[in-house]
C-alpha positions as CSV (number, residue, x, y, z in Angstrom):
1,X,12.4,17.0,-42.3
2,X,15.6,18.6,-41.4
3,X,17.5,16.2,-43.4
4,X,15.7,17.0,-46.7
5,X,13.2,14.4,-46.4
6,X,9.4,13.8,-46.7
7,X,9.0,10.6,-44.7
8,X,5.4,10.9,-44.1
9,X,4.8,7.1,-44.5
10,X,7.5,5.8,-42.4
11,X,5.2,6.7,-39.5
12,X,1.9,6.2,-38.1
13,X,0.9,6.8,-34.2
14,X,-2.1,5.6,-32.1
15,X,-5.1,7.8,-30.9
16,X,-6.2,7.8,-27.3
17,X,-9.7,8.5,-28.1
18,X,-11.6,5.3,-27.1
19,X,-8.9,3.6,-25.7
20,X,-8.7,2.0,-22.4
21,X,-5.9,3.5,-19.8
22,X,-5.6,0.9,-16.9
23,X,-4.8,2.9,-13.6
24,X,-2.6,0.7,-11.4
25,X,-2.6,2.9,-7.8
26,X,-5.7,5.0,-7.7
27,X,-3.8,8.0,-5.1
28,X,-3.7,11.8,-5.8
29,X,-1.4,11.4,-8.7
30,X,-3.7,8.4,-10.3
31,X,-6.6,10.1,-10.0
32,X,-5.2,13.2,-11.7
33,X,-4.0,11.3,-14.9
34,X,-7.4,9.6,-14.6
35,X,-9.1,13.4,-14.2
36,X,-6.8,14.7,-18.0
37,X,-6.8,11.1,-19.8
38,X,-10.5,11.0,-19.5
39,X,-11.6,14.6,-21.3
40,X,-8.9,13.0,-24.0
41,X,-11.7,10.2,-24.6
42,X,-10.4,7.6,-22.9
43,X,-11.7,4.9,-21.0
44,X,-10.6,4.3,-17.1
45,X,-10.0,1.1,-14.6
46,X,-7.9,1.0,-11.8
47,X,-6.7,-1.5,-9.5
48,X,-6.0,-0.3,-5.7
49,X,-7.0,-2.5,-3.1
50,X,-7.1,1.3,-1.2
51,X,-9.4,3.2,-2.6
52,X,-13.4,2.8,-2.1
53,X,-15.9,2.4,-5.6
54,X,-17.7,5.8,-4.9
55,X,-14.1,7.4,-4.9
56,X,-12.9,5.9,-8.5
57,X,-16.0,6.5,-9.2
58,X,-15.9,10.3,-8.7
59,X,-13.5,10.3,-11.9
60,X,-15.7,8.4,-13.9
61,X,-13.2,5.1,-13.3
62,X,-14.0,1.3,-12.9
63,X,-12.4,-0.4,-9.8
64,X,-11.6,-3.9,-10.0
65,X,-10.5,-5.9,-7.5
66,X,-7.3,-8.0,-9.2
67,X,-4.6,-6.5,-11.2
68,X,-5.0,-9.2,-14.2
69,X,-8.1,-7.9,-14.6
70,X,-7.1,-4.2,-15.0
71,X,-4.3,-5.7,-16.9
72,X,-6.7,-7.9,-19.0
73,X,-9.3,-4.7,-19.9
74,X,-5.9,-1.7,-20.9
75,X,-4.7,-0.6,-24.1
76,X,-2.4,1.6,-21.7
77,X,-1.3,1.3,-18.3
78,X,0.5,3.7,-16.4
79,X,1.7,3.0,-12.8
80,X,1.4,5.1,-9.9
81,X,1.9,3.4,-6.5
82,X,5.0,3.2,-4.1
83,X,7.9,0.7,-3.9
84,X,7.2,-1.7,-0.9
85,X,7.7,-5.1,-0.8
86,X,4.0,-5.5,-1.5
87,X,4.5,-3.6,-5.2
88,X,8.1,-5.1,-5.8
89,X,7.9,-6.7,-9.4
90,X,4.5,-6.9,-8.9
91,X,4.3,-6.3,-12.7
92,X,6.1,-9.5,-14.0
93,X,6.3,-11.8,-17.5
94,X,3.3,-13.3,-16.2
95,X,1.2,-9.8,-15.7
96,X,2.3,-8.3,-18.9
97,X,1.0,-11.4,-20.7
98,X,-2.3,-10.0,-19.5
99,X,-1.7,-6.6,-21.8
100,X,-0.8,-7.9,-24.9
101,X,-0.3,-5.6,-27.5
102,X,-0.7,-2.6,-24.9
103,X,1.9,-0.2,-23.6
104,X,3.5,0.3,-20.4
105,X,4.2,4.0,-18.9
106,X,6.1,3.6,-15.4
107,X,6.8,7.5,-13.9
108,X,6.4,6.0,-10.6
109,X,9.2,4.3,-8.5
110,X,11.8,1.5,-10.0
111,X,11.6,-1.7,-9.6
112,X,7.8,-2.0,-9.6
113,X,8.2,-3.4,-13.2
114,X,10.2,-6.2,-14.4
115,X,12.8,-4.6,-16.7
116,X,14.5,-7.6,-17.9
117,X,10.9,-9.1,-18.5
118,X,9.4,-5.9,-19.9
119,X,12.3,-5.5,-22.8
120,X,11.4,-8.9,-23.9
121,X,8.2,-8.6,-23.8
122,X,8.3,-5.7,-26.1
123,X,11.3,-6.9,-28.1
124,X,8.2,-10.3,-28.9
125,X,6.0,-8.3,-29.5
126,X,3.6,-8.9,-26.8
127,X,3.8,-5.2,-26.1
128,X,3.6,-2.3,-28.6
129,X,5.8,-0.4,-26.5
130,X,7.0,1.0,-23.3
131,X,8.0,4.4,-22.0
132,X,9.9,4.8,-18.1
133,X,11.8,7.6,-16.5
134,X,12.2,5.3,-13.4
135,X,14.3,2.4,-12.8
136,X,15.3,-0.6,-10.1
137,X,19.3,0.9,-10.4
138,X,19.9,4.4,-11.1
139,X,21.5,5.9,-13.2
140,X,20.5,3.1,-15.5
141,X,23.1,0.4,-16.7
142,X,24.8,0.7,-20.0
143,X,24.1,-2.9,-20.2
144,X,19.9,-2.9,-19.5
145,X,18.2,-4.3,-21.7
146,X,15.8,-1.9,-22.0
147,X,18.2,0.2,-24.2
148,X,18.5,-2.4,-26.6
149,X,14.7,-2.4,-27.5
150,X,13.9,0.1,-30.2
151,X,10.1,0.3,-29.0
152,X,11.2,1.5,-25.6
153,X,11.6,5.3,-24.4
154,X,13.5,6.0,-21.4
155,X,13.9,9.1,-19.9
156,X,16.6,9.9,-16.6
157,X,14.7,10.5,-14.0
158,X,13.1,13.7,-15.0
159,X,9.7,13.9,-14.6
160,X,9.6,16.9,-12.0
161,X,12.6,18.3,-13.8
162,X,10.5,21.6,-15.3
163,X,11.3,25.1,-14.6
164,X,7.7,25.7,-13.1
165,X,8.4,22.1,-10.8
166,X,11.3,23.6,-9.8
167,X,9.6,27.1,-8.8
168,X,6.7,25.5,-7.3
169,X,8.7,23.4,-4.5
170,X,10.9,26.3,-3.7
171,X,7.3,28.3,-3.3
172,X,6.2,25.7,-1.6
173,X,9.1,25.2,1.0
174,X,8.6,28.9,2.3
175,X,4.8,28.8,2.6
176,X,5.5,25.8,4.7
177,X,8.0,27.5,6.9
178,X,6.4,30.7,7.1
179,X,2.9,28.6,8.6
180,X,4.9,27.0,10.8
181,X,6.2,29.9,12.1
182,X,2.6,31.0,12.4
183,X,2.1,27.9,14.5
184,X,-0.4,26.8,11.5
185,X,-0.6,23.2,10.0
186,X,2.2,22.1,7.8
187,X,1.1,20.5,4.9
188,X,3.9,18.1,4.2
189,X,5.2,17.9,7.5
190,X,7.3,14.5,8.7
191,X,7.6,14.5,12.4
192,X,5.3,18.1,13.2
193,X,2.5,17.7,15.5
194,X,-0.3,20.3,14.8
195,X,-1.1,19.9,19.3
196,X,0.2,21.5,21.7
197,X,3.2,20.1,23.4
198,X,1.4,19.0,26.7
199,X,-1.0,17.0,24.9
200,X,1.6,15.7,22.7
201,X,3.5,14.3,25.6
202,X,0.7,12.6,26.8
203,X,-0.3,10.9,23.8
204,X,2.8,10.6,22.7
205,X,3.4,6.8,23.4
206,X,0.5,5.6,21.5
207,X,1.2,7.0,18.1
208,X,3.8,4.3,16.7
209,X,1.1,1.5,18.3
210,X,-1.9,3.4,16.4
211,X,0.5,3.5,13.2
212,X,1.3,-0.1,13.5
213,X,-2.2,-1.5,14.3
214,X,-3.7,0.4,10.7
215,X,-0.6,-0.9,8.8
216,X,-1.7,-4.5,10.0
217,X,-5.8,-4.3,9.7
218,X,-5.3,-3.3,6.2
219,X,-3.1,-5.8,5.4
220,X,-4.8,-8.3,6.8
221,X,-7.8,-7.0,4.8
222,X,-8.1,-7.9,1.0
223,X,-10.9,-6.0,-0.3
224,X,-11.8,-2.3,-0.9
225,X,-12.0,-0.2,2.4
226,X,-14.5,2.3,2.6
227,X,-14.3,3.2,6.1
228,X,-11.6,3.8,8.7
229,X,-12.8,2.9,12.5
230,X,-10.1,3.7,15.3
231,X,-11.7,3.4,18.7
232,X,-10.5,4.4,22.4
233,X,-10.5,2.9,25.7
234,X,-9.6,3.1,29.3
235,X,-7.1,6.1,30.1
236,X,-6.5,7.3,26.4
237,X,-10.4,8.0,25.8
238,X,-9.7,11.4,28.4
239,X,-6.9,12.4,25.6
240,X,-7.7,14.6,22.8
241,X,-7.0,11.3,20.5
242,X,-7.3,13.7,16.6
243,X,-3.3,12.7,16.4
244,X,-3.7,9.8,17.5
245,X,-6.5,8.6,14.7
246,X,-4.1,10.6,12.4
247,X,-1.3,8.5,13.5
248,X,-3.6,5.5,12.6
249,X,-4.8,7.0,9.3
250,X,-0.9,6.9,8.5
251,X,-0.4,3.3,8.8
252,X,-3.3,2.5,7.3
253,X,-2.4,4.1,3.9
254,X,1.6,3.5,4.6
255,X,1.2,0.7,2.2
256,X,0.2,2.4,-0.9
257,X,1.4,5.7,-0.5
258,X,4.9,6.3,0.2
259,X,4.0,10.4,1.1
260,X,1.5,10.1,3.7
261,X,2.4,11.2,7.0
262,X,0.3,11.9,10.1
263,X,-0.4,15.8,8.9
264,X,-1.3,14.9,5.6
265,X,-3.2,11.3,5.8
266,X,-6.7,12.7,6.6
267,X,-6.6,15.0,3.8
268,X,-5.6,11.5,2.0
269,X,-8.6,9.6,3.8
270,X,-11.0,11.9,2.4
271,X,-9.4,12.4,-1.1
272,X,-10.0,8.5,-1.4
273,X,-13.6,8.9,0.0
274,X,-12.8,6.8,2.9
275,X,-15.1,7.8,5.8
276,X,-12.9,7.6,9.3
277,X,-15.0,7.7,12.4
278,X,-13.3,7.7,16.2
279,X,-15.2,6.2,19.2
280,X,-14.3,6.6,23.0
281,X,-15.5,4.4,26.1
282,X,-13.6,4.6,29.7
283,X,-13.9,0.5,29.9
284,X,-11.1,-1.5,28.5
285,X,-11.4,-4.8,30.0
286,X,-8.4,-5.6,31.6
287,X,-6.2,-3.2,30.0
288,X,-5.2,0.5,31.2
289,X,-5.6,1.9,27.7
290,X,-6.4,-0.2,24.4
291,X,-6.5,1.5,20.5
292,X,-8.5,-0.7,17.9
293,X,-8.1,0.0,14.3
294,X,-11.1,-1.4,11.8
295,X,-10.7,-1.1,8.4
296,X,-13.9,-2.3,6.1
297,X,-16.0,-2.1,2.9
298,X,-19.4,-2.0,4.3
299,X,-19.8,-5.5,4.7
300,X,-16.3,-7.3,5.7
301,X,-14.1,-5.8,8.1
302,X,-10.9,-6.8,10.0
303,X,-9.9,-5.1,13.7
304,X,-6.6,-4.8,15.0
305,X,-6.5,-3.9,19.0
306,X,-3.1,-2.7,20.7
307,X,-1.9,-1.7,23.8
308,X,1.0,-0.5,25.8
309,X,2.7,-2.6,28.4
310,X,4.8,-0.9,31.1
311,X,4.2,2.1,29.1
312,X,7.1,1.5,27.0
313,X,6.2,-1.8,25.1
314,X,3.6,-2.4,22.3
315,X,1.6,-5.0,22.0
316,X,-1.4,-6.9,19.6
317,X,-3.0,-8.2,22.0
318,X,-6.7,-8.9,19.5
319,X,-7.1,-9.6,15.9
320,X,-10.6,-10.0,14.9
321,X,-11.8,-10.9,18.3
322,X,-9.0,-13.9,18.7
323,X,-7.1,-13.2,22.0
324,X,-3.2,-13.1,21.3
325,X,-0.4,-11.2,22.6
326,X,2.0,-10.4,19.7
327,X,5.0,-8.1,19.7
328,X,4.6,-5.9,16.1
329,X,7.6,-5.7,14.6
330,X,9.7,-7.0,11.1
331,X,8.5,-9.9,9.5
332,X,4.8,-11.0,10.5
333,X,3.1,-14.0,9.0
334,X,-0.3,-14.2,10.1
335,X,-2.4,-17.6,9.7
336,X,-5.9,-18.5,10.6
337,X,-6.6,-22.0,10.9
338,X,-8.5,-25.2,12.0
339,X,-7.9,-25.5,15.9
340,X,-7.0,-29.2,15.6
341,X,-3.6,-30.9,17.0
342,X,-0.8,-30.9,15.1
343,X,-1.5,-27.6,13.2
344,X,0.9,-25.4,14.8
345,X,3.4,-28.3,14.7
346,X,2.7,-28.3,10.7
347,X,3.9,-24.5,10.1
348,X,6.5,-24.4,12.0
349,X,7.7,-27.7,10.6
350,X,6.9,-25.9,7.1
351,X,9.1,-22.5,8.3
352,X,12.0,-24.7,9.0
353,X,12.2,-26.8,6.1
354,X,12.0,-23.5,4.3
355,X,15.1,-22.5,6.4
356,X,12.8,-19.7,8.0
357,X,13.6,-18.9,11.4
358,X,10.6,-18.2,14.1
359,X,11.6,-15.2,16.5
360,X,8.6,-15.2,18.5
361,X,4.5,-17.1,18.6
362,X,1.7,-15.8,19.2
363,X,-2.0,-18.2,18.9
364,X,-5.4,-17.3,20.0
365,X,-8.6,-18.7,19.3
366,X,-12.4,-18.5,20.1
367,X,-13.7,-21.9,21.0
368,X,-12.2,-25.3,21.3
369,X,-12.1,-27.3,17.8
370,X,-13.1,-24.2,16.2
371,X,-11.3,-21.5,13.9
372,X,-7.7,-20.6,15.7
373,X,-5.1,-17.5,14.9
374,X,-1.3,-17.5,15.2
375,X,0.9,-14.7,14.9
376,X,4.1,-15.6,13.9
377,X,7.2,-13.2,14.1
378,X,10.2,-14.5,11.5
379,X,14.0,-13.4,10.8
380,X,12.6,-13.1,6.9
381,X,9.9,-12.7,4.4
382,X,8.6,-16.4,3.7
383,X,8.8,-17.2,0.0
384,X,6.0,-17.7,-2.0
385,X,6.4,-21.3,-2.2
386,X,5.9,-21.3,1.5
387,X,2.7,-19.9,1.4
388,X,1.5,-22.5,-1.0
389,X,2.4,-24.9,0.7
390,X,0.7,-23.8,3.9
391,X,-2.4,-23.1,2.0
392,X,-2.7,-26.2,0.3
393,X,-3.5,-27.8,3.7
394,X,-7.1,-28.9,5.0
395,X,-6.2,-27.2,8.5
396,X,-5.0,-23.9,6.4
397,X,-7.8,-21.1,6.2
398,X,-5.8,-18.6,5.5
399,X,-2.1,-16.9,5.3
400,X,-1.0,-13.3,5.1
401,X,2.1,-11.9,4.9
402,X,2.4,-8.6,7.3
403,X,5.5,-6.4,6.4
404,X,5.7,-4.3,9.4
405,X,9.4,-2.7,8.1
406,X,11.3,-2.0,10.7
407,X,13.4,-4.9,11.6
């Protein structure tokens, strides 16, 4: 138009209304683009292995329980979960063959999203287009390929980069400061206890073995958690255990939501419509103090019981009822199997020809001849292939890869 000229059929855009937006990360910032894209007349799925039914629900949004399948069912998706080496290029050649002739918005985190497969998969035309402020490298190479690909908008980084953003964190900040001056919660707070300092001291020791237990039951579990179980026993029961449970609540959601922290995750729990209950009994076997963390969807459920040796060292020392004594740390690999001979000699035989070192063992099981557990501790994350391998065995139940991250 400024040019002089009246290119009104050069151009032709693509309404919302009736349209399906696929969700991938159903947190507070999903939920909100799920909350405005839905008065515009669109359709909703997600995919977040974290969130319960009733909770999508709440915003008028189907959960389904793979990606392809939220894939499969989008005109749009737009991304909205961490980076962790669960989400890394979790959207791939393969996954945007599910959205053909959809688009792509990623505002989230880099390296979520393929780039190199993305920009061909719009240059083909499988995709109608993409749009991303965030990338795997930042600032963005000359040479991407994205910026070769006329159906693809990228933006640097600037998606909080508003005048009223801007305000509203500096507002933020001193509310935050001026409460904790008032000894009131902190909303946002990292490393802020809201107890007082006696009780922290006692509890104290417990709080990275409650964090580690959740960020191992829910990775260990595969479905959609609905409820949050963390129960006390032996000396810990007489402890006021609320930061403790919070502690938990932080692992558990560590996974998926790069922002939670001990303050803030039961304000996540119950934004997710995750119920979380908290037990007590003075009897912990033949423990001094034991914290178990259940995570389930009604029906399914997987436990994760810790300890503390000598006071200073944790322990896993139950998964689902097998006995084990497992040192939480790094790179886990977690495998149920057949208790028949030559089972643990397999994996480890598998681990080695894969050039994966083991640092430490840990197997458990029920009954003799029946279903056994080993915990395996390793200098690296096993490859893929690895898995498949494993899994392809008679003797193989089940394998799952438990990133602790802090190796």
């Amino acid at each position: 138009m400024k040019a002089g000229e009246w290119a009104k059929g050069e151009f032709l855009g693509t309404e919302l209304n009736n349209k399906t937006l696929g969700v991938v990360g159903f947190g507070r910032v999903g939920q909100e683009v799920a909350k405005r894209l839905g008065h515009l007349g669109m359709d909703i799925v997600t995919f977040d292995p974290y969130i319960s039914e009733e909770r999508a629900s709440q915003f008028g949004a189907e959960l389904v329980d793979e990606l392809d399948e939220c894939l499969a069912a989008a005109d749009f998706v737009t991304i909205h979960t961490p980076l962790t080496p669960e989400t890394e290029n979790m959207i791939g050649e393969e996954e945007l063959a599910q959205l053909e002739g959809g688009y792509v918005v990623n505002c989230a985190r880099g390296g979520i999203v393929d780039e190199p497969a993305l920009a061909e998969a719009v240059e083909d035309g499988v995709l109608k287009g993409a749009a991303l402020d965030v990338f795997g490298e930042e600032p963005l190479d000359p040479d991407s390929p994205l910026l070769d690909v006329e159906d693809i908008i990228v933006t640097p980084h600037l998606g909080a980069s508003t005048e009223a953003a801007q305000e509203n964190v500096a507002t933020s900040t001193a509310d935050q400061v001026v409460a904790a001056f008032n000894e009131e919660p902190v909303a946002n707070a990292l490393n802020a206890p809201s107890i007082d300092r006696a009780t922290f001291e006692q509890v104290q020791p417990y709080l990275d073995l409650a964090d580690t237990a959740g960020r191992i039951a829910v990775q260990l579990f595969d479905k959609h958690m609905s409820t949050v179980e963390v129960a006390y026993a032996g000396d810990i029961a007489d402890q006021d255990v609320e930061y403790v449970t919070a502690s938990a609540l932080k692992g558990v959601f560590e996974p998926s939501d790069m922002q939670v922290n001990a303050v803030n995750a039961p304000q996540i729990a119950k934004e997710r419509g995750i119920d979380v209950t908290e037990s007590k009994t003075s009897s912990a076997e033949d423990y001094q103090s034991l914290i178990t963390v259940t995570v389930s969807d009604g029906e399914d459920s997987v436990s994760v019981c810790g300890t503390r040796f000598g006071g200073e060292e944790s322990r896993i020392v139950r998964i689902d009822g097998h006995r084990i004594e497992a040192v939480p740390h790094g790179h886990m690999l977690v495998v149920r199997n057949k208790d028949e001979p030559g089972t643990i000699g397999f994996i480890g035989t598998a681990l080695g020809e894969s050039d994966i070192n083991i640092a430490g063992m840990f197997n458990g099981r029920r009954t003799i001849g029946g279903e056994a557990l080993s915990v395996y501790n390793l200098d690296e994350r096993p490859p893929a292939e690895l898995l498949e391998t494993l899994n392809a065995d008679d003797r193989i139940i089940e394998t799952t890869y438990v990133a602790l991250g802090d190796e």
